[in-house]
C-alpha positions as CSV (number, residue, x, y, z in Angstrom):
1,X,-16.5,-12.2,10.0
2,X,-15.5,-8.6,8.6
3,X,-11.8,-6.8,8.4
4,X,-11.1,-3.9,7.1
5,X,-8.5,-4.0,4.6
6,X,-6.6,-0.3,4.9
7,X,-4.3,1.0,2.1
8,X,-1.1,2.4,2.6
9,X,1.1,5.2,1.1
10,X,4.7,5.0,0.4
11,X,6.4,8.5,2.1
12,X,10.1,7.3,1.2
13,X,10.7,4.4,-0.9
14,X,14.8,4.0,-1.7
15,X,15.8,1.1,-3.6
16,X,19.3,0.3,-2.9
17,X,20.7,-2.6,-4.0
18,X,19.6,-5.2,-6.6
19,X,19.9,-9.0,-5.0
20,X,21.4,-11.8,-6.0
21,X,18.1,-13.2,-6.4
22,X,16.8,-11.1,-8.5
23,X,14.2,-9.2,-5.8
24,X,15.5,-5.7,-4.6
25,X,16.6,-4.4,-1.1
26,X,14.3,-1.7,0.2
27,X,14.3,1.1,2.7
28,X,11.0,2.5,3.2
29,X,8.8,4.5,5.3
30,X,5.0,3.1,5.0
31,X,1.4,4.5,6.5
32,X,-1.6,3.1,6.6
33,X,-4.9,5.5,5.9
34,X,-7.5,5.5,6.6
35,X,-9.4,4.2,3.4
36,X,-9.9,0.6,3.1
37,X,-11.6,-2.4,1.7
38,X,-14.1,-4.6,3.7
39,X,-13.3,-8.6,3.2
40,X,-15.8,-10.5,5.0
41,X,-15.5,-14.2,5.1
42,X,-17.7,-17.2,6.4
43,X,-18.4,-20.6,6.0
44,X,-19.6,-22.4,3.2
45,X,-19.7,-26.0,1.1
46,X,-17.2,-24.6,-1.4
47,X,-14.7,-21.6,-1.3
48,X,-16.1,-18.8,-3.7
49,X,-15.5,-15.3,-4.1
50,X,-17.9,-12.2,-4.9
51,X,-17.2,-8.9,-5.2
52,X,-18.2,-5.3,-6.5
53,X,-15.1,-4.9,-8.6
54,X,-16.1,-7.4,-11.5
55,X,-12.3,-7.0,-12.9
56,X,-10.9,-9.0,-9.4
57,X,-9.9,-12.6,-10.1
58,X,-11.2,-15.0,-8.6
59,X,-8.6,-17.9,-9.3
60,X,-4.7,-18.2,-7.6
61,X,-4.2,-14.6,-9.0
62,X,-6.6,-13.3,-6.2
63,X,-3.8,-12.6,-2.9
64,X,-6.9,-13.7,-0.7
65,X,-6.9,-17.2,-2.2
66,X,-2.9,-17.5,-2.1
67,X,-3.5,-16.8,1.3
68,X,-5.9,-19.2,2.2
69,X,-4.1,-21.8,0.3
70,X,-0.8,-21.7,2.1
71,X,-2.7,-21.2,5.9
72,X,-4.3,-24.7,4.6
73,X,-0.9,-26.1,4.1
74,X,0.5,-25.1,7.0
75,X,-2.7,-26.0,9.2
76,X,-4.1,-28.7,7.5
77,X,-8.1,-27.4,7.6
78,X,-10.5,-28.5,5.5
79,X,-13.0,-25.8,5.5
80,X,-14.1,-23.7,2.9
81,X,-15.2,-20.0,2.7
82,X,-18.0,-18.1,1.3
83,X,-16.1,-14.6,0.6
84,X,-17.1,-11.1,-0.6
85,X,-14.4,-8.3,-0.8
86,X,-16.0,-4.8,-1.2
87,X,-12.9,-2.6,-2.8
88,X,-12.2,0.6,-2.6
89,X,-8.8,0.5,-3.2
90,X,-8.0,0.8,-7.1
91,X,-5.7,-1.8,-8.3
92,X,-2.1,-1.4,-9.8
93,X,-2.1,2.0,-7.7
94,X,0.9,0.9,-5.1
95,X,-1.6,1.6,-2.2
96,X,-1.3,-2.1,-1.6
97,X,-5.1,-3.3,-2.0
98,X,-4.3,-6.6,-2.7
99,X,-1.7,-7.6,-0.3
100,X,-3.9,-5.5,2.5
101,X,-6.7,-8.0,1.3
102,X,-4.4,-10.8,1.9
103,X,-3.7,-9.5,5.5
104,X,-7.6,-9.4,6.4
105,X,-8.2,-12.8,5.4
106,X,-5.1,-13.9,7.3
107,X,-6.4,-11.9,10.5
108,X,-10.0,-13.2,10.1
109,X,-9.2,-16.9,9.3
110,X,-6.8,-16.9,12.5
111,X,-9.6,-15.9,14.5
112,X,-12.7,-18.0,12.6
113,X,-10.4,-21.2,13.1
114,X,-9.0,-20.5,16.2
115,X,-5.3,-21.0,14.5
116,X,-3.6,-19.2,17.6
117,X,-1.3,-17.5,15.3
118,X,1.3,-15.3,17.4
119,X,2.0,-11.8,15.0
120,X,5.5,-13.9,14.1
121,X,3.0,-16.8,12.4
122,X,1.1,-13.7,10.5
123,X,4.0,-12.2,9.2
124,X,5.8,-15.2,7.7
125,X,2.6,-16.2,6.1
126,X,2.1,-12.7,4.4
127,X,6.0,-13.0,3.0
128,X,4.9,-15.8,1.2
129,X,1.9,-14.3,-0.3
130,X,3.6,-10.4,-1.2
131,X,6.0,-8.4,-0.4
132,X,3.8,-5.9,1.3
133,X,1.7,-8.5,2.8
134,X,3.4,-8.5,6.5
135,X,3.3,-4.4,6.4
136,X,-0.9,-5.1,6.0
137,X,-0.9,-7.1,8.6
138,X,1.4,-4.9,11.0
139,X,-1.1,-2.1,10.2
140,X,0.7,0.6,11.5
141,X,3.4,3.7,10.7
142,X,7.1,1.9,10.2
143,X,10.2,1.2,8.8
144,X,10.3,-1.3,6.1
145,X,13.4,-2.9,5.0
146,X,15.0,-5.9,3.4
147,X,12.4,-7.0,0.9
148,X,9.5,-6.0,3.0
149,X,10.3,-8.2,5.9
150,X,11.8,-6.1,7.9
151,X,9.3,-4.0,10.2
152,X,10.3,-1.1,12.6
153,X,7.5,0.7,13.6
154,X,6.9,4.0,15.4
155,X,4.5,6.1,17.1
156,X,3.3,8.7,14.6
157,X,3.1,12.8,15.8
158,X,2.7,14.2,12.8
159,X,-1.0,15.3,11.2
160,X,-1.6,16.2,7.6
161,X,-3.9,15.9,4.8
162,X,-3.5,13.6,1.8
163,X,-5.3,13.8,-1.6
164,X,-4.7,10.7,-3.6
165,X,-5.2,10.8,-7.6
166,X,-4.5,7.6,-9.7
167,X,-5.4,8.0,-13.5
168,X,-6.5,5.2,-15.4
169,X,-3.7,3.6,-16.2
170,X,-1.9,1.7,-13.6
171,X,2.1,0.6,-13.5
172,X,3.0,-3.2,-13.9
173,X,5.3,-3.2,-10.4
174,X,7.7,-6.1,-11.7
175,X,8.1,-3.4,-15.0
176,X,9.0,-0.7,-12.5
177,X,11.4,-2.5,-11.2
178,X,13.0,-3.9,-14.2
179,X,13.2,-0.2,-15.5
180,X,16.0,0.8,-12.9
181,X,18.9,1.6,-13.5
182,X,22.3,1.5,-10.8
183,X,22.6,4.8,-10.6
184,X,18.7,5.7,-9.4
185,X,19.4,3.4,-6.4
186,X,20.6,5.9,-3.5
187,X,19.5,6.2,0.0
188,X,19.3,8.4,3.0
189,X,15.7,10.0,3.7
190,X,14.3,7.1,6.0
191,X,15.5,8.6,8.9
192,X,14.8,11.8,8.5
193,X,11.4,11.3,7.6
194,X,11.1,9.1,10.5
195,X,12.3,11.5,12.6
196,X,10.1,14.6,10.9
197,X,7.3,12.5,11.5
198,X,7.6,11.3,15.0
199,X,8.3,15.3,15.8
200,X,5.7,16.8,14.0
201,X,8.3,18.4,11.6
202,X,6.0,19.5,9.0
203,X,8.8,20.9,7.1
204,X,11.3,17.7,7.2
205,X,8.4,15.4,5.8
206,X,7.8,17.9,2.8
207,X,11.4,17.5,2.3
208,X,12.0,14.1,2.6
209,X,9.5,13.0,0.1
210,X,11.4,10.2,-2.1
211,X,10.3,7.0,-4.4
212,X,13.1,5.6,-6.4
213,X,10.4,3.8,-8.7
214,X,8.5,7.8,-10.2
215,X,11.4,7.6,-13.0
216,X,10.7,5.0,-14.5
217,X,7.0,4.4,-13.3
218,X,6.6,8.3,-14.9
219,X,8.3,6.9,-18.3
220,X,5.4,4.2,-18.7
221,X,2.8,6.6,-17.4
222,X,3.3,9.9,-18.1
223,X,0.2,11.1,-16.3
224,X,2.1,10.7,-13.0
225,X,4.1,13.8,-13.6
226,X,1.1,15.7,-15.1
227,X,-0.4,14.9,-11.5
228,X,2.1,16.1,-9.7
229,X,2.6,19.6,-11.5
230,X,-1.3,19.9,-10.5
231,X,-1.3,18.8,-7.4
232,X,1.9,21.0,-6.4
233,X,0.4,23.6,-8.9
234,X,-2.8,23.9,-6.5
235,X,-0.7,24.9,-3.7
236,X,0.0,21.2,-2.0
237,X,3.5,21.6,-0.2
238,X,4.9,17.8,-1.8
239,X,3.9,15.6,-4.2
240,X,5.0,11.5,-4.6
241,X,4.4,8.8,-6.2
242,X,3.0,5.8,-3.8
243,X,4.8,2.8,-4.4
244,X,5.5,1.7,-7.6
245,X,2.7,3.6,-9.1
246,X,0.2,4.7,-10.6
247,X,-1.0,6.8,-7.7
248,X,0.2,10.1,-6.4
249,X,-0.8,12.0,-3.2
250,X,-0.6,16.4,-2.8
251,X,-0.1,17.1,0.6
252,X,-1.0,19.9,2.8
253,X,-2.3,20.5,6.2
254,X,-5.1,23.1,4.7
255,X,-8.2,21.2,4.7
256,X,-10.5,23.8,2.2
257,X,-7.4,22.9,-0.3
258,X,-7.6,19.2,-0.2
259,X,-11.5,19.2,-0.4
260,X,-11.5,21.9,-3.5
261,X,-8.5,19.8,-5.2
262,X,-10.2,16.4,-4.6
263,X,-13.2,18.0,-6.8
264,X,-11.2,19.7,-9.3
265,X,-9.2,16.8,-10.1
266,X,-12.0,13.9,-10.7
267,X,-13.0,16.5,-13.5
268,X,-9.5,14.7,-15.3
269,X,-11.7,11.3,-14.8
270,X,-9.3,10.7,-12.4
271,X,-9.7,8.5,-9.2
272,X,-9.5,10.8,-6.3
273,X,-9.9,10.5,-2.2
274,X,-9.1,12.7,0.8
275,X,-7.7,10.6,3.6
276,X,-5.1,11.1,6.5
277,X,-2.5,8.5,8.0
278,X,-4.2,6.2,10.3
279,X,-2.6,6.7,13.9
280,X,-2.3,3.2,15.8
């Protein structure tokens, strides 16, 4: 049984408050494109994993195994799973490809067992495997608060393209995070974008562009801001950071720019893709 396991892009990401617990309180607006990875899982003897990306783990590191693990917990199966992920989706890019992964096998094993998970069931699983886990499995434009748990989401009105560009290096998410500082932790876009967004505010979204994490992402990975200065050099009306990095996305609503800029830039040996927010 096939998913498709669709990445996402970070439009505002605020960090506002550094827990008790040591995890951080976030205020977020996340898309989903349309650009994925295919995980495709079926029966077998004994659970194994294939895959075209021969760097994926294939051990407790892999999101798709945590996943599986703790559904077998909770539901006490004893199946295993023949499972091939085709990514697309580079890694330590904060597009979420592994936690989207996650999601998939989550959806497909509810169905292929007949689990009768409610969306509730989904979501608490996916908090246990990653924070953006229950966002992958929601699938859809929203507010994302708390520490990812939180979901709002909203009909989306607002059409653009995107032009993603990650360079070889990718940004260690827990470093990111250990990198702030008190006074980068501020707040108020999420609404605005939200509203831009639902009201086709072209305008308000190019404004409202925000990630806490680009300082000190752009500190270990200076190539971020290099990327930007090309992407806003080209003509693209905003530039951000998705996530906690490495990947950042020009946008514009000129087709003929995104097409000529995805070419220019893979010239840098940069990854590079042309996608749009997938509407749900």
């Amino acid at each position: 049984m096939k998913d498709r396991a669709y990445a996402k892009v970070n439009l505002v990401l605020e960090v506002v408050n550094r827990l008790e617990n040591g995890y951080h309180e976030l205020n977020m607006i996340m898309a989903p494109l349309n650009f994925y990875d295919v995980v495709d899982i079926e029966f077998a003897s004994v659970t194994t994993i294939e895959s075209n990306a021969v760097y994926l783990p294939v051990d407790q590191r892999n999101t798709v195994i945590k996943a599986i693990e703790l559904l077998r917990a909770k539901y006490q199966f004893q199946q295993q799973f023949k499972i091939k992920i085709t990514k697309h989706i580079p890694t330590q890019a904060g597009l979420a490809g592994g936690s989207s992964d996650a999601a998939s096998t989550i959806r497909i094993l509810n169905k292929l067992l007949r689990l009768n998970m409610s969306l509730q069931d989904m979501l608490d699983i996916g908090k246990q495997v990653g924070a953006d886990v229950p966002f992958c499995i929601l699938n859809q434009p929203a507010v994302v608060r708390g520490i990812g748990e939180v979901l709002q989401p909203f009909e989306l009105e607002c059409d653009f393209w995107l032009v993603l560009v990650k360079p070889r290096k990718g940004v260690s998410t827990k470093l990111a995070f250990e990198a702030l500082e008190g006074k980068d932790m501020v707040g108020g876009h999420v609404d605005e974008m939200k509203k831009a967004l639902q009201s086709d505010d072209y305008p308000s979204v190019i404004a409202n562009l925000f990630n806490t994490l680009e300082k000190p992402s752009i500190a270990m990975v200076p190539e971020i801001a290099d990327i930007k200065d090309k992407l806003l050099a080209m003509g693209f009306e905003g530039a951000l950071m998705s996530g906690s990095g490495s990947t950042v996305f020009g946008i514009t609503r000129q087709e003929a720019l995104a097409n000529q800029a995805s070419a220019t830039l893979k010239q840098y040996d940069y990854f590079t893709r042309k996608v749009q927010l997938l509407k749900k």
